[in-house]
N, C-alpha and C positions, 0 to 999 in steps of 0.2 A: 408116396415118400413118407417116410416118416420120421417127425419133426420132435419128438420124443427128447428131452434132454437128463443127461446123463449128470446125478449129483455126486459130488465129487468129497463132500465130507468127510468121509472115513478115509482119504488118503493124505488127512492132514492131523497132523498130531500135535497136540500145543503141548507146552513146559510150563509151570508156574513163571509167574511174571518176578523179575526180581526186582523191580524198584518201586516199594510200599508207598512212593508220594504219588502214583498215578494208578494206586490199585483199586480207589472209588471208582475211575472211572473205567476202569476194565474189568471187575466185577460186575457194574451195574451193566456193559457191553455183554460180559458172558449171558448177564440172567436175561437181557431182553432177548439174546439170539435165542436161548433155550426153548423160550417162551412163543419161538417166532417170528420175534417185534425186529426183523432186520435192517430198517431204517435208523432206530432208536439206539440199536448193536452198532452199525455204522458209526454214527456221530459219535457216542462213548469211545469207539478203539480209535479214532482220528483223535479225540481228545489227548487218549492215551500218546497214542506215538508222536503227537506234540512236545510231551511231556520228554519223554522217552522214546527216537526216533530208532534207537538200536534195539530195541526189546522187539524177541522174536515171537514171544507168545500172544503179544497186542496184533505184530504183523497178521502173522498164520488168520488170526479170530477173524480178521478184518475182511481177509481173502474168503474163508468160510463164509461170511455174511452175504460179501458182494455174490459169490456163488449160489448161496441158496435163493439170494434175493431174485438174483437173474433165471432161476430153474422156477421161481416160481412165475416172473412174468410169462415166462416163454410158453411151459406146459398150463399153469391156470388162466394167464387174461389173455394172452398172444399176442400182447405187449412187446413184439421183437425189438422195435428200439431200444425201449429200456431196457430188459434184458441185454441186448449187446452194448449196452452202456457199463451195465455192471459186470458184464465178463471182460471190456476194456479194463474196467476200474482193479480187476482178481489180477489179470494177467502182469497189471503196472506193480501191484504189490508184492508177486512172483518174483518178476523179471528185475526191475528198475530202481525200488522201491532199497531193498538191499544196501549193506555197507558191504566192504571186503569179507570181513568178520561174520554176517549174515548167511549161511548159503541158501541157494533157491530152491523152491521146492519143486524141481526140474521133473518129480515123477505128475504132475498136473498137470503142469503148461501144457501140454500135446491135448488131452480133453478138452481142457477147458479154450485151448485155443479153436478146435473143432467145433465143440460149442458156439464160437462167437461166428464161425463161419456159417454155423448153421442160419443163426438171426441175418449174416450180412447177407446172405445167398436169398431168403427169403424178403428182405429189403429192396433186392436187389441192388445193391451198393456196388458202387465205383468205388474199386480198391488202388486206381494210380494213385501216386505220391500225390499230383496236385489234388484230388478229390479228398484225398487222408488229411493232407493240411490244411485244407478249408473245411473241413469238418471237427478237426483239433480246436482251429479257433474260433468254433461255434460253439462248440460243447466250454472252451474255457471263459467264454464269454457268458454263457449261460450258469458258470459257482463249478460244475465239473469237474475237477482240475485233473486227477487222476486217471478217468475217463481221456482227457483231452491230452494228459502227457504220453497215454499211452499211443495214440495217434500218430502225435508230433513224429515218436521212434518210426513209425512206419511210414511217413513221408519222405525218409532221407534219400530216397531212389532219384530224386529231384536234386541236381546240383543249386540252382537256385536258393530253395527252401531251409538248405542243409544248417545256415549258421541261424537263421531265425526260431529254426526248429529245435537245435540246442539249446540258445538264449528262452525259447520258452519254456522246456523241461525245465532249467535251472531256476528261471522264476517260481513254477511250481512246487518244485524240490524245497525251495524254501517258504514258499505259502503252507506246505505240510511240514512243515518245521526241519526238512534232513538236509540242513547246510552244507554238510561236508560232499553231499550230492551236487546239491546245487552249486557247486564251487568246481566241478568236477566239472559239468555242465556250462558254463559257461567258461571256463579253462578252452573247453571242445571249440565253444563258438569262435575265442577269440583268437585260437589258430590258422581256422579259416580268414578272420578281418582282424588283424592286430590294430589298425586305425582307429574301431571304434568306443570313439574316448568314453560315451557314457557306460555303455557295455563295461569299458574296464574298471568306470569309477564304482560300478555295481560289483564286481568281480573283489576289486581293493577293499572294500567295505565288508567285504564279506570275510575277507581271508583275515583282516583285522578282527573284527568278530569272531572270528574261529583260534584267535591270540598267532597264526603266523606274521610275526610283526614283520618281520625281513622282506616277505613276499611283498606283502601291503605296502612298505614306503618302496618298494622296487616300481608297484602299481602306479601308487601316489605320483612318485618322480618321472614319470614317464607323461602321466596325467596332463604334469601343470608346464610340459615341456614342449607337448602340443597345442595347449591351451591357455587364453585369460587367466591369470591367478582362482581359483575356483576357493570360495572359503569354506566350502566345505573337505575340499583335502588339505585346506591348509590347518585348519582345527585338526582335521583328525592326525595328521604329521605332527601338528605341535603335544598332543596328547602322546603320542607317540615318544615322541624325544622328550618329554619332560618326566614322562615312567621312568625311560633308560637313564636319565640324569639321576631317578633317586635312588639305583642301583650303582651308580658310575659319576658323581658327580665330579669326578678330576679328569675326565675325559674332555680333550681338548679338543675332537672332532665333534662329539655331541656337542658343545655349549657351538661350537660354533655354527654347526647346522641347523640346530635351534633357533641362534640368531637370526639366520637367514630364512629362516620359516616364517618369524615373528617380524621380521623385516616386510615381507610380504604380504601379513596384515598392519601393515603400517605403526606397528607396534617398537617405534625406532628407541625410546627408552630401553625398554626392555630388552632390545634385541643390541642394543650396544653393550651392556653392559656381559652378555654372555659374550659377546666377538670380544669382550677385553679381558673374561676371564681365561677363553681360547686363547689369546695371546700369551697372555702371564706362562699359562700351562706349555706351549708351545711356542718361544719367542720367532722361534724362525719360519714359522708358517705364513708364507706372504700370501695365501688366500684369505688370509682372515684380515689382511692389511686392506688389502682392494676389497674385501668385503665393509669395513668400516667405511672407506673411500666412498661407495655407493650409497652406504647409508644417506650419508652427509649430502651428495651428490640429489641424491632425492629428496631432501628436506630442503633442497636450494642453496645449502651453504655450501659455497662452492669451493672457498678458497680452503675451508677444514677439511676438503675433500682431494685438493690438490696435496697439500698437507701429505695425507696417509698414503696417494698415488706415488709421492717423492720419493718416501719410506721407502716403499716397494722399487722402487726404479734404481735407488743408491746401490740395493742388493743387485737386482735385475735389471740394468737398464734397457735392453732390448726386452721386456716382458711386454707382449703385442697390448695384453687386457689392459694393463696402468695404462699404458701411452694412449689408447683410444677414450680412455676415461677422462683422464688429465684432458685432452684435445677437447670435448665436449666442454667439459666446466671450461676452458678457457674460451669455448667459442660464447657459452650460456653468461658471462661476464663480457664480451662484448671485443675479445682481443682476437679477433678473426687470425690475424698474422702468424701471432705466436701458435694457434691452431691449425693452419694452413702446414706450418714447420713440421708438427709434430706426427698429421698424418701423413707428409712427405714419407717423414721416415719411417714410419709403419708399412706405410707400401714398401718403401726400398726392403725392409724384412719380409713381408709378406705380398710380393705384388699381386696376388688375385684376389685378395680382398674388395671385394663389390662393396661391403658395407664403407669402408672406411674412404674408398673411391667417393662413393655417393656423399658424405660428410664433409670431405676435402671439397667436393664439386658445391655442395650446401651453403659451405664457410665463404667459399671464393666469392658466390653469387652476393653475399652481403655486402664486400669491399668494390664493389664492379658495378658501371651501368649495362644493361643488357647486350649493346650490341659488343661492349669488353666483354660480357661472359662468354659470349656464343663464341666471339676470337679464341681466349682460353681454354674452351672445349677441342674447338679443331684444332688447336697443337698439341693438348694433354690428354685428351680420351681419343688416340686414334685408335679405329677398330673397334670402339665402342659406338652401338647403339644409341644416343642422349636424345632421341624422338621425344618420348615419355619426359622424362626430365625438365626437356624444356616444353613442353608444351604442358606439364605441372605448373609449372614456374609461371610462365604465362597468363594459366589460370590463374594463380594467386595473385597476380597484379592484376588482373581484370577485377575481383573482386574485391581489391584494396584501391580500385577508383585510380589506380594506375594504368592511364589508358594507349598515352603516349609509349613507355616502355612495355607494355603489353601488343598495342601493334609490330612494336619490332619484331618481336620474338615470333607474331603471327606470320608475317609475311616473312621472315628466314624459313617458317616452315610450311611454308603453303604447299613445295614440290613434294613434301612427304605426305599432305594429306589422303587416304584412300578412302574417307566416305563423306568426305563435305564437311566437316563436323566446322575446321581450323577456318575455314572460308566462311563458315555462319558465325564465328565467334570474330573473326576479324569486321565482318559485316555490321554484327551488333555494337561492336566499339566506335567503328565510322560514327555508327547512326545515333550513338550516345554522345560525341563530339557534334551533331546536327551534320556531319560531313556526310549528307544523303546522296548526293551525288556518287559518292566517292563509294560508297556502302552499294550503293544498285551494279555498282560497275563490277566490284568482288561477286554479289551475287550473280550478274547475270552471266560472269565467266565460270562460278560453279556451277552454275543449270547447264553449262555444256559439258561440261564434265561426269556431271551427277546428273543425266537427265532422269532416274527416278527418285532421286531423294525429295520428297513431296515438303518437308520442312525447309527446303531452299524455296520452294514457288510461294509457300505462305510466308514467309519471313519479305518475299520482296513483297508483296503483300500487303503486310503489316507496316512495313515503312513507308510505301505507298500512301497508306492512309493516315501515317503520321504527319507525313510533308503534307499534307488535304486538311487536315486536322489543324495544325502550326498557322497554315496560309489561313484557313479562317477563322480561327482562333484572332489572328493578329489585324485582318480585315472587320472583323467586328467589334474588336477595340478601337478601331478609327473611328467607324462607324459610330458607337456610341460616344464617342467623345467628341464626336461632329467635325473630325477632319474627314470629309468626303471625299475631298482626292488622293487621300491615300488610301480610304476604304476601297476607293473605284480601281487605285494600282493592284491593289492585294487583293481581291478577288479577279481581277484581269490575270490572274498568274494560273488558277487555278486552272488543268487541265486533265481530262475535256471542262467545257464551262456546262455548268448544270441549270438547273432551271431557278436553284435557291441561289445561286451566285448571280445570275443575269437580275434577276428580282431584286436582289442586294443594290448591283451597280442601278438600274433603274431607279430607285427610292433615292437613293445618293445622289443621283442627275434631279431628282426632283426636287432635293432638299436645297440642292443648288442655283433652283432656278431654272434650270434648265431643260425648259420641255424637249427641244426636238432630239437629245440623248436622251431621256428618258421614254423616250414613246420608241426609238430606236431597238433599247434593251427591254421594255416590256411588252416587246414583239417577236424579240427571241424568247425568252422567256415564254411567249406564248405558243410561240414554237415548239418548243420542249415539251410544252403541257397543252397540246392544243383544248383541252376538253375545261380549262378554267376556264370558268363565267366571270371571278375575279379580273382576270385582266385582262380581258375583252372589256369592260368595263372600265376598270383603269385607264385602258388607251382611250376607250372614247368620252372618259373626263377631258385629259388634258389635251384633245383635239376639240371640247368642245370651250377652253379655253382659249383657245388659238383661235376661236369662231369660225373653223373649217367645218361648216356645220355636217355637210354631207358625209366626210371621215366620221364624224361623230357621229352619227345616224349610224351608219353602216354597223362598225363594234358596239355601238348599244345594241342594234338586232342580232349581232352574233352573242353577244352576255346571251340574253333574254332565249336566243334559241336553245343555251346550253344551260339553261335554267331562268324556266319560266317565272320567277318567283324571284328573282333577283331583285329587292324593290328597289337597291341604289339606282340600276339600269333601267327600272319601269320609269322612275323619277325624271331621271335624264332623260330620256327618248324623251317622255312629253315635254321636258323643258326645252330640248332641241328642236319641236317640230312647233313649239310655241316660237322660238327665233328665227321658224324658216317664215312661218306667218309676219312675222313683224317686218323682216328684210323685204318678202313679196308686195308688203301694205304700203315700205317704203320708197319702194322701187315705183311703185302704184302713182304715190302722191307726186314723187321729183316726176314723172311724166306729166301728171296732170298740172303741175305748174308750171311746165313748158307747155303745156297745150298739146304735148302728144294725145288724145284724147284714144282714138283707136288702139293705143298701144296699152294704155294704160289699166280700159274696161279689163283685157282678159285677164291681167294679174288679179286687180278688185275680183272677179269672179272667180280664180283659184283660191282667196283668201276668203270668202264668203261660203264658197263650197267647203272648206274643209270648219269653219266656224261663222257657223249662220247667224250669230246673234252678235257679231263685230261688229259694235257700232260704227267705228270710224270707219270701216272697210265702206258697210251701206251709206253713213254717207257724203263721201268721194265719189261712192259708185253714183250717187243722186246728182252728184256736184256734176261729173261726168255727161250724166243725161241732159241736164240742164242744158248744159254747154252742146249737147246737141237736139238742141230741142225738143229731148221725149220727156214732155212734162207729167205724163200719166208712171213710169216706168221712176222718174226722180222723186214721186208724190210718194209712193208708195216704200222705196227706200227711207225718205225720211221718217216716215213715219214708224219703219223697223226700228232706226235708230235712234230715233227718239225716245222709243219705251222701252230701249235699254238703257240709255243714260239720260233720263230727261232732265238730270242740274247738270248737264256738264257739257251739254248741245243744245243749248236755249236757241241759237241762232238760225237753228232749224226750224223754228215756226215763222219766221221771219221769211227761210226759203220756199217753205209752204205758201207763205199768202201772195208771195211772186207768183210762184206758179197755178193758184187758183185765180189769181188775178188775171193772169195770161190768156189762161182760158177762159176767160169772162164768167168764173164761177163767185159773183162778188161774194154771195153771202161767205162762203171756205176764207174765201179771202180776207174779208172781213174778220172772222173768227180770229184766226192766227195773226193778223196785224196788230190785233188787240191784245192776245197772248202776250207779242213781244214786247210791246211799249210797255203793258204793264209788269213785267221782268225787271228783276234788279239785273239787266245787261246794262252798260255804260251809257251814259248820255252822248251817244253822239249821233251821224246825219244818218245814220240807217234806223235808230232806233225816233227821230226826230220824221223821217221820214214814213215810220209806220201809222205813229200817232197821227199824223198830217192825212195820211191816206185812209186809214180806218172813220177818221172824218168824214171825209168826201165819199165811202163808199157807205158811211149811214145815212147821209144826205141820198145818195141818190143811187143805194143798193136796185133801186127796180129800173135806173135807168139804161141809158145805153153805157154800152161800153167805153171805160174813162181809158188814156194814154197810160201805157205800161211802164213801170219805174225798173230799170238796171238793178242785176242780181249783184248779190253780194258775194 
């Protein structure tokens, strides 16, 4: 195949340029093309047609350039994209590029379009419209623009594409300076969308620019008719009308349009004093009356505003615009009635008026309590829809902490709600009043209604956890301020009861005194929690308070299993198993001074086994023996007991020399008789009785054996 491209220079013929203030930069454009320098020729003839968008000798040069530019990538680098960049760039300046006055240089376009087919074919390029238009705004994104307008034209196959693809051309058209194009261009687009207001505000600005002033405030007023006051059409309007004023300054429709320009940049000096030269010029123009009217009306003064609406009404009295004027200021001073009148009669002139309905419906709601409005609507709006209306109104009293006449208006509209919304706003008003009760009962009859509005299951929810919240909120102020029985009410409400409320009411019974509620609740409590070591512990303090020693054993082992390390509960356990010893020691002795003697051994030897160094345990258990005569078995107890407390069981060497005496061991006997007498123990017949007998057994230690003296 061959890919060979055809230069097309000698089928273009330039003219001298005629305008000398852009001929730097198209002579420097001639000499760079001559030279070769086609990029350099580019930028200079763009320069040029800047300057001068009609000069056909810039165009032509420019078209030359982009062609030789593109014959060079093609045939020397094989550059085909840019080469089809710059046969886009020849063809826009052919085709597009042109005024009416221009004509095309129609013997080209056919090569040089072949040309670009050549690069597209070897690109392989996707020539649909959506491919061309997503390639336009690549290339315009990448500074292209002529390249990229040329594109845009070739996307229009695309209904879609059609008005974006205009609006770009025309941006372009004026990025290369030929407004009258670009104007032409976006004229295109906004036939397609006449709606789009920035589009037109682009459009206006431009035809202003271009000096069709007429077109432009046709633009402008359309503009600000769909739209926010916009200051930038409002400048450009006033610039507008202040030219034609200096042409026309007795024109009594310019001063007064002016006004109303200048009105709308709050410009009310100024704009009054043109409505008053409008008048002077034209006394009988009552739009320039009602236009004062509104000035006033918008600066707040109302009553100079009623004033000028009077004006107008003496000539006109049925004029719809005065009378809804006037009704406003009289309702914005507070005379709802004389308002009410006024839109009556406005309706009676015009009864489909919605606006003046809706203002009438506004005013009334001022002089009325809710459930008087809602009456007023269903005699006076029959056939109308007031859904909206009132459930507006609704809201503004819910947000104005009107909560009372905000439920009414909720619950007149509950049977029109269709997605929960009027049932959650009713709900949240309840539960703002604390009427929680009353608030669960609206939600739970919207969850059958709205079984998936998920904002109805969290809303009850939410108050849920408010009523939980309140209740101990209010129980822990008892609480800290040491009413216990009403902390113990107020967390008794709380349902289900948790493990922090059972703990609560427990503390409370304790502070109270009162163990067997409190060991009650820190049982449920432990219930709840069964893996607290805390109160398994807790319970077997205050059972070991009660001296239930065994309860208290039991829950100190249950702490200590569920944490070994609990030293409150190592504390206790040993304290409780030191009171079981004490009880068994005492149980021990009330036996033994009834003489149950058999009975009494096995407790002394539960109390000895578990603490072998109890002295008083060894000796009862000695005492014990005595008492049945195992004097070997009592000898040796005491003497356990002895040398664990020997100041505080002196009387045990005294039982000793009994029983070595017994046994006719004198000298033992001897020993300890002697111990005892000489002891600070009391002077009395056992201590008298030692000294006596340690006597007798030094006298006659080798003899026979002397009569045995009664134990003590």
């Amino acid at each position: 195949m061959n890919r060979k491209l055809v230069l097309l220079l000698s089928l273009l013929v330039i003219s001298n340029p005629v305008f000398a203030d852009f001929k730097e930069h198209f002579d420097l454009g001639t000499e760079y093309l001559s030279n070769y320098q086609y990029s350099g020729a580019i930028t200079e003839f763009k320069n040029a047609l800047r300057i001068n968008y009609k000069d056909n000798s810039a165009r032509i040069q420019i078209i030359n350039a982009y062609m030789s530019r593109g014959q060079h990538f093609a045939n020397t680098e094989k550059d085909w994209e840019k080469a089809a960049n710059d046969y886009r760039s020849a063809l826009f300046y052919m085709q597009m590029f042109p005024t009416g006055e221009n004509a095309q240089v129609s013997s080209a376009i056919g090569p040089v379009t072949q040309n670009l087919n050549i690069c597209l074919n070897v690109l392989k390029f996707d020539k649909s419209p959506v491919s061309r238009f997503n390639k336009a705004k690549e290339l315009r994104a990448e500074g292209n623009f002529s390249a990229a307008a040329y594109e845009f034209s070739q996307s229009l196959g695309e209904a879609s594409q059609i008005k974006s693809s205009y609006s770009q051309i025309g941006d372009i058209m004026k990025i290369l300076g030929n407004e009258p194009k670009a104007a032409e261009y976006y004229r295109k687009a906004l036939a397609i969308d006449p709606a789009d207001v920035p589009l037109r505000l682009a459009y206006a600005k431009l035809l202003d620019k271009l000096g069709s002033e007429e077109a432009a405030v046709q633009e402008y007023n359309y503009i600000l008719s769909k739209s926010v006051d916009n200051n930038d059409v409002l400048y450009a309007l006033e610039r507008i009308y202040k030219k034609k004023l200096e042409d026309s300054p007795s024109d009594a429709d310019l001063n007064a349009n002016l006004g109303a320009i200048l009105q709308k940049q709050n410009k009310y000096d100024e704009a009054l004093e043109h409505y008053k030269k409008a008048e002077q010029l034209s006394p009988s123009n009552i739009n320039t009356r009602i236009n004062v009217g509104t000035l006033y009306q918008q600066k707040g003064d109302y009553k100079t505003a009623i004033i000028a609406y009077d004006s107008v009404l003496i000539l006109e009295p049925n004029n719809i615009n005065a009378n809804i004027y006037k009704a406003q200021c009289k309702a914005a001073l507070g005379e709802d009635r004389a308002a009410q009148d006024i839109y009556k009669k406005v309706l009676a002139l015009d009864p489909g008026n919605t606006l003046v309905q809706n203002e009438l419906y506004n005013s009334a709601k001022n002089t009325m309590s809710p459930a008087a409005f809602i009456e007023y609507l269903n005699k006076n709006a029959s056939g109308i829809d007031t859904t909206e209306m009132l459930y507006a109104y609704a809201l503004d009293l819910h947000k104005a902490g009107k909560l009372e006449d905000a439920k009414t208006l909720y619950n007149y509209l509950l049977p029109k709600d269709k997605t929960g919304e009027i049932y959650l706003n009713l709900a949240i008003t309840e539960s703002q009043q604390k009427n929680y009760k009353d608030a669960l009962n609206v939600l739970n009859e919207a969850k059958t209604k709205f079984p998936d509005n998920q904002l109805i299951a969290k809303t009850i929810t939410d108050i849920n956890d408010t009523i939980l919240s309140e209740q101990l909120d209010e129980a822990a102020a008892a609480f800290n301020n040491k009413d216990y029985e009403k902390a113990i009410e107020a967390y008794l409400k709380v349902v289900p009861p948790t493990y922090d409320t059972m703990l609560a009411i427990a503390s409370a019974y304790q502070n109270l005194d009162d163990n067997v509620n409190a060991i009650i609740y820190y049982k449920k409590a432990f219930e709840l929690k069964p893996g607290d070591s805390e109160i398994a512990y807790y319970i077997a303090a205050l059972y070991a308070d009660k001296e239930d020693w065994d309860s208290a054993e039991a829950y100190a082992q249950k702490s200590l299993l569920l944490n070994k390390n609990n030293k409150d509960a190592q504390n206790l356990l040993a304290e409780i198993k030191k009171q079981g010893i004490s009880q068994l020691l005492e149980q021990a002795i009330a036996l033994f001074d009834s003489q149950n003697y058999e009975q009494s051994l096995p407790l002394l030897n539960q109390v000895i086994s578990a603490e072998d160094k109890n002295a008083y345990a060894l000796y009862y258990r000695g005492m014990v023996y005595d008492a049945m005569e195992k004097y070997s078995e009592a000898i040796a107890d005491y003497k356990n007991a002895i040398a664990v407390k020997p100041d505080d069981l002196k009387i045990i060497n005294y039982n000793l020399a009994v029983d070595y005496d017994a046994q006719e061991k004198y000298k033992e006997a001897y020993e300890y008789y002697m111990k005892y007498s000489e002891s600070d123990v009391p002077d009395d017949e056992y201590k008298t009785y030692a000294t006596d007998r340690a006597k007798e057994l030094k006298t006659y230690v080798e003899q026979s054996t002397k009569p045995v003296a009664d134990k003590k």
